[in-house]
C-alpha atoms as one frame of an Amber mdcrd trajectory, in Angstrom:
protein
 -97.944 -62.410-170.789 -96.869 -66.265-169.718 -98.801 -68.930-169.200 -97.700
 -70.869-166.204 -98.359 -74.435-166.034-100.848 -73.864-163.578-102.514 -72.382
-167.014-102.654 -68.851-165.362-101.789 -65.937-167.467 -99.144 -63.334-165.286
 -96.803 -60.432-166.765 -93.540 -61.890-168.474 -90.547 -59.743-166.800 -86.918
 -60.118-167.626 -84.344 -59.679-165.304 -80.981 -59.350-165.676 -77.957 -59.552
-163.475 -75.230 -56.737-162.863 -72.362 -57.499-165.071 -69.418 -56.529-163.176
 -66.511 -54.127-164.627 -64.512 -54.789-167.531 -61.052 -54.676-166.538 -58.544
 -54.119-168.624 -56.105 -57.102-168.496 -53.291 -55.873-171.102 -52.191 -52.535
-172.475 -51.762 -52.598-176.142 -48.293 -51.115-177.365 -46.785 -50.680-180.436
 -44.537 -53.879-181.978 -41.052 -52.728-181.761 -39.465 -52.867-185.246 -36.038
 -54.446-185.370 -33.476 -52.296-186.636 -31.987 -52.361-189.937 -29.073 -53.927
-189.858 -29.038 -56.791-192.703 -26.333 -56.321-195.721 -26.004 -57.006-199.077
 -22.900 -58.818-198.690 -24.126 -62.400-198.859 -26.185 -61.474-201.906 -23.230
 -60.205-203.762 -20.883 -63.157-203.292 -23.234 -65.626-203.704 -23.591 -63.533
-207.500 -19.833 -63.781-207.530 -19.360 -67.131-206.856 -22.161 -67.898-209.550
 -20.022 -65.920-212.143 -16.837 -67.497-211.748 -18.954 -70.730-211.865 -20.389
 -70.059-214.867 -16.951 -68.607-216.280 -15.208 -71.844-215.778 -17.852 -74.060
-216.846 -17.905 -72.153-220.128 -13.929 -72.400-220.296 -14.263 -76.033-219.990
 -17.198 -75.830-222.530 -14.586 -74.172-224.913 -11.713 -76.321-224.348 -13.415
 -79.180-224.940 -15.263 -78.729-228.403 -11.707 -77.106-229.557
């Protein structure tokens, strides 16, 4: 019951408006996955060029304390 400001008491209804349709805005796919095609190669001569760093800084190590 409600109480109107008229202070009478009448039935409390709710009423509710008619949502319309969901519509369906996208269509969910699956995320393409890229295909492998990365190498090793960079990996391996950066290794290399830290080796023959490392070699000639220790043959400069060596000549110089001999």
């Amino acid at each position: 019951m409600v109480v109107t400001p008229e202070k009478a008491e009448k039935p409390y209804m709710v009423v509710r408006k008619a949502e319309p349709p969901v519509t369906q805005v996208a269509e969910i796919r699956p995320e393409k996955q890229l295909p492998p095609t990365a190498s090793h190669v960079p990996l391996y001569a950066l290794l290399g060029a830290l080796a023959v760093g490392g070699a000639l800084g220790l043959h400069a190590l060596a000549n110089r304390t001999a």
